[in-house]
N, C-alpha and C positions, 0 to 999 in steps of 0.2 A: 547544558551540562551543569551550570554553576545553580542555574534553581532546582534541577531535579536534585542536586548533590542537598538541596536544602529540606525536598520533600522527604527524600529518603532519611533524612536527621527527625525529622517532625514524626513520620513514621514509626522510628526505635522508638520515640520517647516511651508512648505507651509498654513497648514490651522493657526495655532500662527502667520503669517503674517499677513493674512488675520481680524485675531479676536483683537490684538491689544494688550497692555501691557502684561496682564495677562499673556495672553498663551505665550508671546516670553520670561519672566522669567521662566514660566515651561520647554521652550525650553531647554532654557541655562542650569538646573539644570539636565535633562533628558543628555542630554548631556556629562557633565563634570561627568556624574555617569560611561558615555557609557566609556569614554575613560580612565577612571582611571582603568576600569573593561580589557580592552584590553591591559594596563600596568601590570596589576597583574596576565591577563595569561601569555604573554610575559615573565615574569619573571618565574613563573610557571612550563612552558618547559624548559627555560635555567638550569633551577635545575633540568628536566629529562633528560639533553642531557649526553652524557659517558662523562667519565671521560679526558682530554687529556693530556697523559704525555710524556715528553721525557728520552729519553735517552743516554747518552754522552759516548762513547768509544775513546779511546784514546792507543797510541803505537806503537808497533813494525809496522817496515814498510815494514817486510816480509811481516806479515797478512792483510796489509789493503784493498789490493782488495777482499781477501779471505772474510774478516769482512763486507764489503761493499755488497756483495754477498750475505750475509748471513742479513743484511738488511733488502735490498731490498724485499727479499721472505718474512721475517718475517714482516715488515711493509704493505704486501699486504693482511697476513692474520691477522693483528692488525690493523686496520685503525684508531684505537684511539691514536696511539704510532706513534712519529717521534726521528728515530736514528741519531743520527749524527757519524760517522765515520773519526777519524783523525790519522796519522802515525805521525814521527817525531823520530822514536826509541822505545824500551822498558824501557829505563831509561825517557823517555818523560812522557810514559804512569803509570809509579809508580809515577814521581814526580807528576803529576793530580790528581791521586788516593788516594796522603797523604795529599797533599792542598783540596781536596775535589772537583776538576773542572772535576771529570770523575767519573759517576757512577763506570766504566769497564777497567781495565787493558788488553790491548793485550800485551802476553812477547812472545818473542820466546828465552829465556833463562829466569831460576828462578829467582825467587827474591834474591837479597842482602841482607847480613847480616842489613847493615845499614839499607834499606828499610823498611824492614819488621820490624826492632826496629822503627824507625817513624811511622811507623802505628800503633803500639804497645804503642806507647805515645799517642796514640788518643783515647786509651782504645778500641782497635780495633784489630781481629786477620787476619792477611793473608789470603787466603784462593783460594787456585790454582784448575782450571778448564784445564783440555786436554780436549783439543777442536781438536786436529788433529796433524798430523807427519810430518815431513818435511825430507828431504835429504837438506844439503847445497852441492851447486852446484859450482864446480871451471868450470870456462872458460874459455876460450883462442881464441882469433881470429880465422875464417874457416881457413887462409891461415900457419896457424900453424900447421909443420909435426907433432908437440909429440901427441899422442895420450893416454897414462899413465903416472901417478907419481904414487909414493907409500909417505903416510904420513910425512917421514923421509925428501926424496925429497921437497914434497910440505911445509914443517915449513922451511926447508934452505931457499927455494924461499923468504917464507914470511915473513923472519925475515930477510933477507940480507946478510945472508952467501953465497946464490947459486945468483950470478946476470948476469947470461949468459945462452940463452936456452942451448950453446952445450954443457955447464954441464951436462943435464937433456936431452939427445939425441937429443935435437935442432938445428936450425939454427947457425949462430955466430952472433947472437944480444943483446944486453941488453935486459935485461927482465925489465918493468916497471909492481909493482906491485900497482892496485886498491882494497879500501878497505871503507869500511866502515866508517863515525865517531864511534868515544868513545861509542856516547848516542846507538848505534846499539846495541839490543839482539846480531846480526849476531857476528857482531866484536869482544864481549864476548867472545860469544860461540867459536869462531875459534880457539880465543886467549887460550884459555884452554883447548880446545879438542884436537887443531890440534898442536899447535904450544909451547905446554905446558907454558902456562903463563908469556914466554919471549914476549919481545917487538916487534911489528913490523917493518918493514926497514924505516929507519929513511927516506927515500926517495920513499915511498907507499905516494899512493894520495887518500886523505882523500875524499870520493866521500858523499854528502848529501842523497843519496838515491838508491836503490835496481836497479833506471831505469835508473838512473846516471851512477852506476858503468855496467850494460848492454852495453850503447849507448859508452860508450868509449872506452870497450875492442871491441867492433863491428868496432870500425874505427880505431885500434891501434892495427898495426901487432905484435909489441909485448908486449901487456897487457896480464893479466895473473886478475882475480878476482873471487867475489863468490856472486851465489845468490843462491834464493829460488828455489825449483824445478818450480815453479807452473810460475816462471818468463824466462824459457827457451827458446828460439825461433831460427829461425834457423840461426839470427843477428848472430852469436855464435856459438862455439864448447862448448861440454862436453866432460871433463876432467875423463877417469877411473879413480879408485883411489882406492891401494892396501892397504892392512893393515900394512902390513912390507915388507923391500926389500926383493924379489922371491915370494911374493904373488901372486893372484890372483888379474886383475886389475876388479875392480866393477865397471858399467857408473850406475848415479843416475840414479832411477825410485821406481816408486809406489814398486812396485814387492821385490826391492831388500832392500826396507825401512822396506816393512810387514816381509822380514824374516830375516830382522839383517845381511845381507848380505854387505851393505852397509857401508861404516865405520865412516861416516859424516852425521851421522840424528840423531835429534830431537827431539821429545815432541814440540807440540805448547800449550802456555798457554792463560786464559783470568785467571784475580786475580781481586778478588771483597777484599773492606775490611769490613772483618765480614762477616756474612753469606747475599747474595746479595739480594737487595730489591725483591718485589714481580713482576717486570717487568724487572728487571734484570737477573733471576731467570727463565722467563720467556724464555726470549732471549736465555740464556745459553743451557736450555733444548732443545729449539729448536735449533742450532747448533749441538747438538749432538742424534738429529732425524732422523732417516732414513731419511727424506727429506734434511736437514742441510746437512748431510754424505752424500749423493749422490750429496749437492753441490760440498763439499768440496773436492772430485774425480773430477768433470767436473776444476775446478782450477785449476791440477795438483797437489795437497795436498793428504796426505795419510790419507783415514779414520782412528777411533780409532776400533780397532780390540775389534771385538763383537757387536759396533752396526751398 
């Protein structure tokens, strides 16, 4: 109604030319009705279009291809939602999540006592999502004979008691040890799992990131470091790795994560604070969807066992 109301203004014109005052003030009113009416549908539909929201994740820089992944599939079936995906560490991704600049926590280690009281001053509780399993992965140059360590072994290395492979049935070379920053879930996690809460060798190289600490043991016969499983390639050797000396030596895989076999895996987390908005919420569930789970294998990541 409202454009035909406009063709038929367009219409007069020609004859309001032709007739002379009168009609070309009718024009002009016919007119300025038509266009005001094409502004108020205009507006009209911009009030029926969806809703467009985003949503900001932030963390560990195990998970960020993993998160990235999980994305991409989930923004193809939300086309009203754009994700943004960023690493940086898991102490990155809480500090975002307490300043309020990240909907979504990625950790690949829990939250901190202190963390979680910061978000608790915000009148706000924790609130931890396993989204998938991980093995952390020691490497070692190809051209590297050791083949095993057992736990004991690998905290000498990493703390700088053991700094020669042929302690550890190696070459006779120093061993340079790569690691993580501080802000690393990884580095944590090592620090306490593996290395029981002593410090690292004061002469470990503090690498910015998961692709960093990769690209260096790949060109550094004797680097010695740890990633993700899901970051393995063949740049690289994997490290067995016993539980105590005359163990059994375990190489990381899916397999040996699902039955505990493993002695260096995981839990991965996302932490919302409070219970997570309604497209937060959303996201979540779908990572941990048979479709999300079947990304999270195609990664090298371990589903969460049962879905």
């Amino acid at each position: 109604m409202i454009r035909s109301r406009g063709r038929r203004a367009g219409g007069n014109g020609g004859v309001a030319s032709r007739r002379g005052g009168r009609a070309g003030s009718a024009l002009r009113v016919v007119t300025f009705v038509g266009l005001v009416s094409v502004v108020l549908l205009g507006v009209g539909l911009a009030g029926c279009a969806p809703k467009h929201e985003t949503l900001v994740i932030r963390g560990s820089d195990t998970m960020v291809n993993l998160s990235a992944a999980w994305a991409e599939a989930f923004m193809k079936a939300n086309r009203s939602v754009d994700v943004s995906v960023q690493g940086g560490g898991s102490s990155t991704g809480f500090k975002a999540l307490i300043e309020g600049t990240a909907d979504l926590a990625n950790a690949s280690r829990p939250i901190k006592d202190s963390e979680a009281k910061a978000i608790r001053d915000k009148g706000k509780e924790p609130v931890a999502h396993v989204v998938a399993y991980d093995a952390v992965t020691i490497i070692v140059n190809p051209s590297n004979t050791v083949q095993h360590l057992d736990m004991t072994q690998l905290a000498a290395i990493l703390t700088g008691q053991v700094t020669n492979w042929k302690d550890v049935g190696g070459p006779d070379r120093a061993i340079t040890v790569y690691s993580r920053e501080s802000s690393s879930g990884t580095y944590a996690f090592v620090k306490e799992h593996v290395m029981g809460n002593k410090d690292y060798s004061a002469s470990a190289r503090l690498m910015p990131s998961t692709e960093s600490i990769l690209q260096a043991v790949a060109q550094d016969q004797t680097g010695i470091g740890y990633i993700g499983l899901g970051y393995l390639t063949s740049a690289v050797k994997a490290i067995a790795i016993a539980e105590k000396p005359g163990g059994t030596p375990i190489l990381p895989s899916a397999e040996a994560v699902g039955n505990r076999t493993y002695p260096v895996a995981r839990p991965l987390f996302i932490y919302s604070a409070g219970q997570p908005s309604a497209v937060a919420k959303k996201f979540i569930d779908f990572c941990l969807s048979k479709e999300g789970q079947r990304i999270t294998g195609e990664m090298g990541f371990v589903p969460v066992p049962g879905r």
